[in-house]
C-alpha positions in Angstrom: 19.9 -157.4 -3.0 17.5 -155.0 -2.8 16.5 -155.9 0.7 19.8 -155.3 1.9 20.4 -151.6 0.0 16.9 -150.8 2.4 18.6 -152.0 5.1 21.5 -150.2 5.0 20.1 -146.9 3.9 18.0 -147.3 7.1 20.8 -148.6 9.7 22.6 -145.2 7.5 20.0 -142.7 8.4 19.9 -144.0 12.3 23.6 -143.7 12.4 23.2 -140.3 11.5 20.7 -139.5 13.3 22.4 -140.8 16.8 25.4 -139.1 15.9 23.6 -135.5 15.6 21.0 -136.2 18.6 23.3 -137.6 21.3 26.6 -136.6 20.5 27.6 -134.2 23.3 30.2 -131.4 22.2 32.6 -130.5 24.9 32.3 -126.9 26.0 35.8 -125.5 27.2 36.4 -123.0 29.9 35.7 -119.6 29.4 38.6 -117.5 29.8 38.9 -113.3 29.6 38.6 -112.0 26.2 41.5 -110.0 24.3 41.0 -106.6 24.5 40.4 -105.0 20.9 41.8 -102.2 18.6 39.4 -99.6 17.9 38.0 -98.3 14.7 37.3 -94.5 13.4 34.4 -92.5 15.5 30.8 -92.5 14.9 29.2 -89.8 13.3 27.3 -87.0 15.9 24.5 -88.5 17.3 20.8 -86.6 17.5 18.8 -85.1 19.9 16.5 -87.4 22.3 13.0 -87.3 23.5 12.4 -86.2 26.7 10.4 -87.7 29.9 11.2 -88.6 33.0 12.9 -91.7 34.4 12.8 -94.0 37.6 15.2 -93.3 40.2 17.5 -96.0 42.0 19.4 -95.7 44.8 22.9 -94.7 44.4 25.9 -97.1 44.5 28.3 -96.5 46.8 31.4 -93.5 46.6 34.2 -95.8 45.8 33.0 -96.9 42.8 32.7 -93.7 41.6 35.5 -92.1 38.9 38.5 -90.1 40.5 37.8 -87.0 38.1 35.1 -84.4 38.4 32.0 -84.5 36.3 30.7 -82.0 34.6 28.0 -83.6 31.8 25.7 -87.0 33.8 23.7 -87.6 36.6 24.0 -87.9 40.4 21.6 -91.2 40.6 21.1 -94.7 39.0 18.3 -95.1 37.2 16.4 -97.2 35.0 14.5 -95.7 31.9 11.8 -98.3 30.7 10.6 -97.8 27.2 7.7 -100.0 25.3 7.1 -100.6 22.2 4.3 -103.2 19.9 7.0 -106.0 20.2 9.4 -104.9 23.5 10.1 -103.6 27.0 13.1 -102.7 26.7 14.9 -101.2 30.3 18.0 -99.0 29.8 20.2 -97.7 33.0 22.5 -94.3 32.6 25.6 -96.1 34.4 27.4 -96.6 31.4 24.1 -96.2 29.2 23.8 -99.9 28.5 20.5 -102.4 27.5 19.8 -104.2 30.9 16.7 -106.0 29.9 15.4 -106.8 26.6 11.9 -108.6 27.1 9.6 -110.0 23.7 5.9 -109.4 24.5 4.7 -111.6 21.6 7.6 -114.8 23.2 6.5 -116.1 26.8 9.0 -117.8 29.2 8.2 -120.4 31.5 6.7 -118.6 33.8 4.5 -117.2 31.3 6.5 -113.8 31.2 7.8 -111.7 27.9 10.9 -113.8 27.2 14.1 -112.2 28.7 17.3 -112.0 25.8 19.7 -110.4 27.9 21.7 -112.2 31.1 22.2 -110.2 34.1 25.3 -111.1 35.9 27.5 -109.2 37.9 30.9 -111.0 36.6 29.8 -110.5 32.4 28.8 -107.2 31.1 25.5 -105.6 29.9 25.3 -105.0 25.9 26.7 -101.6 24.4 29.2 -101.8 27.2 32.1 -100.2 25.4 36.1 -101.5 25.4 39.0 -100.2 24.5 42.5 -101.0 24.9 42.9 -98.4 27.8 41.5 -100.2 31.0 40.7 -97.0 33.4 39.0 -95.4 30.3 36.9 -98.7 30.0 36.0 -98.1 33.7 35.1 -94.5 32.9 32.9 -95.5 30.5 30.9 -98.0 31.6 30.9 -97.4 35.4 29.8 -93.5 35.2 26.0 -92.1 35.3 25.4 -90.4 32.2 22.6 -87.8 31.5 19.6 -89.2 31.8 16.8 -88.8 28.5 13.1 -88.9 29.3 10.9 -91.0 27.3 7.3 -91.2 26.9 4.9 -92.9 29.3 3.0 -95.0 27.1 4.1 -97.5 24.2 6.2 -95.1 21.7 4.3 -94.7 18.6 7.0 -93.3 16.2 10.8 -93.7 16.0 12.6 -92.7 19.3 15.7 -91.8 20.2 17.4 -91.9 23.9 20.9 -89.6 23.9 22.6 -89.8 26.7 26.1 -88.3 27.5 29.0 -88.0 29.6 31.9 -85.8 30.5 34.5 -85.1 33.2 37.0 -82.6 33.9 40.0 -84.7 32.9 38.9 -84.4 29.4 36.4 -88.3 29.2 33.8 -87.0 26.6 31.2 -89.8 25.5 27.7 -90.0 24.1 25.7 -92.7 23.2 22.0 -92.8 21.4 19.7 -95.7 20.4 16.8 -95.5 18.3 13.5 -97.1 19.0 11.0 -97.7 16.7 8.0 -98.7 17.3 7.3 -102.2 15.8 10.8 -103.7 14.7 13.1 -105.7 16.9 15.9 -104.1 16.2 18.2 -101.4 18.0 19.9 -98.7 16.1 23.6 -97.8 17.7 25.8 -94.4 17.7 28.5 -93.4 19.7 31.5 -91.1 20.2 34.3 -91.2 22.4 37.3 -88.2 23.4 40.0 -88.9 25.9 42.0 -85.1 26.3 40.6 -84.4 22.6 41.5 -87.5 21.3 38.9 -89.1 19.3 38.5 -93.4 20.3 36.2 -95.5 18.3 35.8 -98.0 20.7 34.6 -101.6 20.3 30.3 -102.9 21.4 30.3 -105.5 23.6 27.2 -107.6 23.9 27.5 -109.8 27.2 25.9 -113.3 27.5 23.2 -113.4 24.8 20.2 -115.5 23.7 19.9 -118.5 25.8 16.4 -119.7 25.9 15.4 -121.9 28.7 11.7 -123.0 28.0 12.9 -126.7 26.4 16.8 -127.5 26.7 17.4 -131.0 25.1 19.4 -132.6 22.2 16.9 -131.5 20.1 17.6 -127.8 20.3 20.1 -125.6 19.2 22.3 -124.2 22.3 23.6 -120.5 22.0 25.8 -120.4 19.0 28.5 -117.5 17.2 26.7 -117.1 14.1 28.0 -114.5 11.3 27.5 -114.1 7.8 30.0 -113.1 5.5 29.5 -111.4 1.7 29.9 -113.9 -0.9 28.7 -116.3 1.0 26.2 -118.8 0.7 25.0 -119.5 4.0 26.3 -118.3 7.5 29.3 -120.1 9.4 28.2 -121.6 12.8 30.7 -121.5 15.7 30.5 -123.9 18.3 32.2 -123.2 21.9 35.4 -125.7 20.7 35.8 -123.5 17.6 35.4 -121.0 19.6 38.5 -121.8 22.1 40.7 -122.4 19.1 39.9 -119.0 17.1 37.5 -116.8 19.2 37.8 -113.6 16.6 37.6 -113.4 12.6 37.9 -110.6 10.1 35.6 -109.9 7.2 32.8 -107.8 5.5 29.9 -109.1 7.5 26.4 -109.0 6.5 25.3 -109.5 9.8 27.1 -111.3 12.7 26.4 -112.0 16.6 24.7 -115.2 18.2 21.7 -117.1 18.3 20.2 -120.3 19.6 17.2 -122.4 18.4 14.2 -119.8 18.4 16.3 -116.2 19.1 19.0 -114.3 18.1 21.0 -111.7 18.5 23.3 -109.7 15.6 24.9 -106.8 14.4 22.9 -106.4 11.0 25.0 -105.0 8.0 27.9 -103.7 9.5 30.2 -103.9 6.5 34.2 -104.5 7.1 34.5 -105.3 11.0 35.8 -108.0 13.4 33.8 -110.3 15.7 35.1 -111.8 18.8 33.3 -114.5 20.8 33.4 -115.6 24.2 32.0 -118.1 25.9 30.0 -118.4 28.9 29.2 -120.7 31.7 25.6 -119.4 33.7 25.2 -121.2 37.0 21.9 -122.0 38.1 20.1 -120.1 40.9 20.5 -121.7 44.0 19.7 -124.1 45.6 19.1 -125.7 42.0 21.4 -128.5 40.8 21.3 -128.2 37.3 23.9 -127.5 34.9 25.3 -124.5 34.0 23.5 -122.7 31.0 26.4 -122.4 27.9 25.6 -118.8 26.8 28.4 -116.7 24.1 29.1 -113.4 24.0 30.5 -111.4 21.6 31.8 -108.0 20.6 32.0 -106.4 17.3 34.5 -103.7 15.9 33.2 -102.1 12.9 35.7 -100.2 10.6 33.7 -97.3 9.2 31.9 -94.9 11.1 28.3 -95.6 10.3 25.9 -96.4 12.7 25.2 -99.8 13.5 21.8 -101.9 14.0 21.3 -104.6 16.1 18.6 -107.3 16.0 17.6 -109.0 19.4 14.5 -111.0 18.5 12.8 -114.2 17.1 14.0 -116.7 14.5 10.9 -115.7 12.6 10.9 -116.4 9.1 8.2 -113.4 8.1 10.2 -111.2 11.0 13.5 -111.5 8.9 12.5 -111.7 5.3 10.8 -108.0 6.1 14.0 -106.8 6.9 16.3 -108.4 4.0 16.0 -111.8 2.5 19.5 -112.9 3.5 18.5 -112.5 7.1 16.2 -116.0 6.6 19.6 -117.5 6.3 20.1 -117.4 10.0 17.6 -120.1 10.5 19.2 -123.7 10.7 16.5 -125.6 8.4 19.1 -127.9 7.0 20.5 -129.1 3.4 16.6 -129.1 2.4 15.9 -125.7 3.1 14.6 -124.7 -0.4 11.5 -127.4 0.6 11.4 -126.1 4.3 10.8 -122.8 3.4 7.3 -123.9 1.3 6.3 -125.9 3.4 6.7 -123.5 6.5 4.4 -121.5 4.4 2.1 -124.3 4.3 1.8 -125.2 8.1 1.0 -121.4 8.8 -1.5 -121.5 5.8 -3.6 -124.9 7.3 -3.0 -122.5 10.9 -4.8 -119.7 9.8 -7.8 -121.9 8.8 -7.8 -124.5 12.3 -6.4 -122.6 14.7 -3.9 -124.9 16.1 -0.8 -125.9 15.0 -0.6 -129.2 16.3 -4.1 -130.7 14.1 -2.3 -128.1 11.3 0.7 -130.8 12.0 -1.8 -133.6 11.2 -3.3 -131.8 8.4 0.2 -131.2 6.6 1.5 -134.5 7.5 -1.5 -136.3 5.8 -1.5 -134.5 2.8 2.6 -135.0 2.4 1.5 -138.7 2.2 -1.3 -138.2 -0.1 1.2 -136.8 -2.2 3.9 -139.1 -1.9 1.4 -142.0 -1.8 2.2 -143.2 -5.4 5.7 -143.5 -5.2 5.3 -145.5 -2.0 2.8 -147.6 -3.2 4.9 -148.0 -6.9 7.7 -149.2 -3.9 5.7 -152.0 -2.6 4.4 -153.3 -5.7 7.9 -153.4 -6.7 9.0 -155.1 -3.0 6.3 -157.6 -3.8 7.3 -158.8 -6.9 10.6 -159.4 -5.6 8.9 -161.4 -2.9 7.5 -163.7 -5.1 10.2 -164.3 -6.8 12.3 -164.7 -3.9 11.8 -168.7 -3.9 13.5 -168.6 -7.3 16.7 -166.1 -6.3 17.0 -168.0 -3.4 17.6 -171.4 -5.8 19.9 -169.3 -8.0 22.4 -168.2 -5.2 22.5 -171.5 -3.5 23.6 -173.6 -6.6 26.7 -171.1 -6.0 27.0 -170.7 -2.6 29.8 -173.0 -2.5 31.9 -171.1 -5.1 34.2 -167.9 -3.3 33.5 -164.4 -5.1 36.7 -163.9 -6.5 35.6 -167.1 -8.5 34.6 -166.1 -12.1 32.1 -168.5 -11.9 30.8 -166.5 -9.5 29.6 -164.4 -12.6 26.8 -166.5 -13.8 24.7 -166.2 -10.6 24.6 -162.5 -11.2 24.2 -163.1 -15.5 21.0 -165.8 -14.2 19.6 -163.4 -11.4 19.2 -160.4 -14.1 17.8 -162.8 -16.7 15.1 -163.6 -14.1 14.8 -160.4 -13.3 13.9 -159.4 -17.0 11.5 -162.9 -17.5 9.7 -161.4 -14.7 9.5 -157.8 -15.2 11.2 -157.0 -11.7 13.6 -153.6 -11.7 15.9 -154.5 -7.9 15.7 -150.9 -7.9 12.6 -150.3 -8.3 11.3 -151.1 -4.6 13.7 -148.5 -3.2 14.2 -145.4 -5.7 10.5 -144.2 -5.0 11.1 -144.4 -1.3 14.3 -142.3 -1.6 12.9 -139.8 -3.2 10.2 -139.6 -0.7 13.3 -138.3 2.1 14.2 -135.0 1.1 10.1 -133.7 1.7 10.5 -136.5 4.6 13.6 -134.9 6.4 12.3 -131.1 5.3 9.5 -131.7 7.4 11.9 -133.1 10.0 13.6 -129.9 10.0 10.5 -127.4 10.0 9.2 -129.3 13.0 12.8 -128.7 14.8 13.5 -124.7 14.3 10.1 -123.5 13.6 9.7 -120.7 16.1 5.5 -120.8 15.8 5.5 -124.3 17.6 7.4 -122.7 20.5 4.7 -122.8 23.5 1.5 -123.6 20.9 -0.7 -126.0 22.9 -2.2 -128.8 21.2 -4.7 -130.7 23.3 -5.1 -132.3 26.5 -1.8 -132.6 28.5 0.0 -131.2 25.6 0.6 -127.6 25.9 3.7 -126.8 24.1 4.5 -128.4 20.6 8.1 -127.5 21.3 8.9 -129.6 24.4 8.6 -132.5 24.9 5.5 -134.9 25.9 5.0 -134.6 29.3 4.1 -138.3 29.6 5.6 -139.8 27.0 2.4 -141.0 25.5 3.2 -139.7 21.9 6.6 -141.2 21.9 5.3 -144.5 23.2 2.2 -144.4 20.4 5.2 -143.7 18.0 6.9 -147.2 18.7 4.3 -149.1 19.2 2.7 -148.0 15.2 6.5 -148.2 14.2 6.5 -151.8 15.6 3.1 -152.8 13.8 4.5 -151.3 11.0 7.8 -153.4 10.9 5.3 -156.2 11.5 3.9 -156.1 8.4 6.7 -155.9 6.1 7.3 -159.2 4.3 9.7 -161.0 6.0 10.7 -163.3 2.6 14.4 -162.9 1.6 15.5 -161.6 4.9 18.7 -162.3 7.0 17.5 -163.6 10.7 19.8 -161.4 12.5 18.9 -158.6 9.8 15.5 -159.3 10.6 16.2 -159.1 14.6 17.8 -155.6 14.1 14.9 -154.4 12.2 12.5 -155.0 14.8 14.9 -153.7 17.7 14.5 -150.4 15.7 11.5 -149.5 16.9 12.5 -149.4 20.0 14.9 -147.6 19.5 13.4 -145.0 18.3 11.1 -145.0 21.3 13.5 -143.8 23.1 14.8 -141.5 21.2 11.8 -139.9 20.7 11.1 -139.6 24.2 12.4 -136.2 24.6 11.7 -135.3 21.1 9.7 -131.9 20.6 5.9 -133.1 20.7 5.1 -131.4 17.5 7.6 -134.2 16.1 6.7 -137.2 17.8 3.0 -136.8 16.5 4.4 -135.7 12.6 6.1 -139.8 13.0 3.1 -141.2 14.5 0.5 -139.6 11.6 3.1 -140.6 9.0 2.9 -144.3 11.0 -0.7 -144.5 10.6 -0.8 -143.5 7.5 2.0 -146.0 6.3 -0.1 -148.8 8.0 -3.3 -147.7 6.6 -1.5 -147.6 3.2 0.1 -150.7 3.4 -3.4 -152.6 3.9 -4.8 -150.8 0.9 -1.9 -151.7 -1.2 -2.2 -155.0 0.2 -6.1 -154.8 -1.0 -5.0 -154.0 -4.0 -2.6 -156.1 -5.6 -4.1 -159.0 -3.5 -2.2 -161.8 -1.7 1.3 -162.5 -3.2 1.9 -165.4 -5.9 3.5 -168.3 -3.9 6.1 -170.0 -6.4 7.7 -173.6 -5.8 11.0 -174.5 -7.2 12.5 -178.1 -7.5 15.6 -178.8 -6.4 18.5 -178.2 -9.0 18.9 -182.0 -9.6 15.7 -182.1 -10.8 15.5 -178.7 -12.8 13.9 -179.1 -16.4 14.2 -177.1 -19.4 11.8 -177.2 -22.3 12.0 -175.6 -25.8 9.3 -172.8 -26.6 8.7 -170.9 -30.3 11.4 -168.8 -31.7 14.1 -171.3 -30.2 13.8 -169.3 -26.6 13.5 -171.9 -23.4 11.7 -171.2 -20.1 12.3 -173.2 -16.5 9.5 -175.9 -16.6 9.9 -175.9 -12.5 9.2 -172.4 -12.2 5.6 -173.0 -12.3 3.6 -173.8 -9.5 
């Protein structure tokens, strides 16, 4: 019986486990966003810095609004500000964020990480919209004022104003503050059409969408918002996206992310989010699929300023700025045990060094710890084994009856008698284990989101912990320790064909672990090890298992003891 529970908790858990890592969800075709109602203006925005910017060449006269203007610039440029964490690159045609670039986060060509998609058909962020198409043109198509900035990293909080007016009446001005070690943007702006005042709503265009390791294993660009009252974010995929791209609410912060970055509007109160999203075709002449990016735009109510966050998943980066900002990492049902024992992998780092031997570290003292309920699971497991001759006598003197039978009955009333002769709990071989999974699958989770293993080398061929093995040979060692470990389970009691699907599991899991995150595959093979290391010292000491004959049923004897009790006479070897 309590073979069979273990059984199906396991073939449960790889069920599971399948489902999540291989089932595809179908991404639907991106079509134009509604336009949205606007809110009340922003409050006056203040002065900026000055400095002086670079200078691009002009885009052609056609493209240029029909009315005169009075307030902006004759040129395209770029103006490049730095800070401790970002290079940030801002142009004055339609004062929009055309590069946002993380010094600390490299991509794969060992550059600051990019957050922002350039693409002519999708717009930059702070693009605004309104429900007035040539306005929106005005807006985001005409050179505004350009602000000078320093020439060096900025060293105290910053602000770039630029502003824009023509003579049939367009008045806009927009300013972002800088500062100098905080990923986040702050936001103001106000809008006049003939002395009309427009609260229009921020568009951010394609947004997150790291490239360095896409597999099943990572999170693809998600809508991600957080309402109040709450108690954890909603995630919105790109199906629940095509059914209800916009929802209502008193956000705490809302926008998207993927499985190490995100980007959101942070506290912005009573507003509406709409998604969209967003099919990126590969450069040519590369074949691959299309990225799936979302955008999204945001309609705040009030007139406050807003802040947006464009950074890293980083649990120390988002507690600083609010503890419900941690939310916004996935770590899973277990997260009040991923959280300590994120603490604990960065501890063991600051002592070695390297996170993948901090891996090891952690993983071998999570078994130390659990070692007593696993070893409590195998003395239990072997007990059952050597009583297995005796079960096995029990259930076949009723094999023959159906279980609808009341007979039936007394094989279940004679199993728990022996059960209690011999001191055996059936639950007792597979309670300790279960509550082994929660550190098991919190670990699980860690390993998947943490941003710290994101291009941390190991050793040897393995120089990112967040991709995958470049040659498999983790993966492979993985099986093969999961195969030796199957091997060694006692085999008494067991179904054939049970016992067939057990050892195809390893296997499977070979495979599946193939593209696994390397920092993962070596967690399993550590905890492998350790299991078979274990499992010979249990093995050591309890000593070999008690082999019990039993006579046939014909032959069964029962003799009387003190206090009028009776005891098999067979049961003795």
């Amino acid at each position: 019986m309590e073979r069979r529970v273990l059984v199906f908790i396991f073939l449960s858990f790889v069920v599971l486990y399948v489902y999540q890592a291989w089932f595809v969800k179908p991404v639907p075709k991106t079509s134009a966003p509604a336009a949205t109602s606007s809110s009340a203006p922003a409050a006056t925005p203040p002065t900026a810095v000055t400095g002086g910017p670079t200078t691009k060449p002009p885009i052609p006269a056609a493209s240029q609004p029909a009315a005169a203007t009075v307030v902006g610039d004759t040129a395209e440029r770029d103006i490049r500000v730095e800070t401790r964490d970002i290079i940030a690159v801002f142009t004055n045609r339609g004062a929009r964020l055309k590069s946002w670039r993380l010094k600390k986060y490299l991509d794969q060509q060992k550059q600051p990480q990019e957050l922002i998609e350039q693409t002519p058909s999708h717009p930059l962020p702070f693009t605004l919209r309104t429900t007035d198409e040539q306005l929106n043109a005005t807006l985001n198509d005409s050179l505004f004022s350009t602000p000078a900035v320093p020439s060096t990293a900025i060293t105290a909080a910053t602000d770039l104003r630029f502003e824009y007016r023509n003579e049939a009446g367009v008045h806009a001005v927009k300013v972002f503050r800088l500062a100098p070690d905080s990923y986040i943007i702050g936001f103001q702006s106000e809008v006049g059409a003939s002395e009309r005042a427009i609260a229009p709503a921020i568009v951010w265009g394609p947004a997150v969408g790291d490239v360095a390791e896409v597999s099943r294993y990572t999170q693809k660009a998600e809508g991600l918002f957080f309402q109040s009252g709450r108690s954890k974010p909603d995630r919105k995929s790109s199906k629940d996206i095509a059914s209800q791209p916009s929802w209502d609410g008193d956000f705490l912060f809302a926008g998207v992310d993927d499985n190490y970055f995100m980007t959101v509007a942070l506290g912005i109160g009573p507003s509406r989010i709409t998604f969209q999203p967003v099919a990126i075709p590969p450069p040519p002449p590369s074949k691959d699929a299309p990225r799936d990016l979302v955008s999204f735009s945001i309609e705040p109510k009030g007139t406050q300023p807003v802040q947006f966050f464009a950074g890293p998943k980083d649990f120390d980066v988002l507690m600083a700025i609010g503890p419900q900002y941690t939310k916004a990492i996935n770590f899973g049902m277990f997260d009040i045990i991923v959280v300590p024992l994120l603490r604990s992998l960065k501890w063991v780092n600051s002592y070695v060094g390297n996170y993948g031997w901090a891996i090891i570290i952690l993983t071998v003292i999570i078994n130390i710890v659990i070692f007593p309920l696993r070893h409590k699971s195998v003395v239990s497991m072997r007990k059952m084994q050597e009583i297995q001759p005796e079960v096995k006598a029990i259930q076949d003197r009723y094999a023959k009856l159906k279980a609808t039978d009341p007979a039936k009955q007394k094989m279940n009333q004679e199993l728990m008698a022996l059960y209690k002769e011999r001191g055996v709990n059936p639950a007792s071989g597979c309670v300790p284990i279960l509550l082994t999974f929660p550190l098991i699958f919190a670990f699980y989770a860690l390993l998947s989101t943490a941003i710290e293993l994101r291009g941390a080398p190991f050793l040897g061929w393995i120089q990112d912990l967040s991709a995958h093995d470049p040659y498999y040979v983790t993966p492979v060692l993985m099986g093969v320790s999961q195969l030796w470990q199957q091997w060694m389970m006692p085999a008494a009691g067991v179904d054939p064909a049970q016992q067939k699907m057990m050892m195809f599991m390893p296997i499977m899991f070979t495979f599946m672990f193939l593209w696994a995150p390397a920092g993962l595959a070596i967690y399993w093979l550590v905890s492998n090890v350790w299991q078979i290391g274990q499992q010979y010292l249990t093995n050591y000491m309890i000593g070999p298992p008690a082999v019990r004959t039993v006579r046939p049923a014909a032959e069964r004897r029962l003799k009387r003891v003190g206090g009028g009790k009776t005891e098999a006479a067979d049961n003795k070897s």
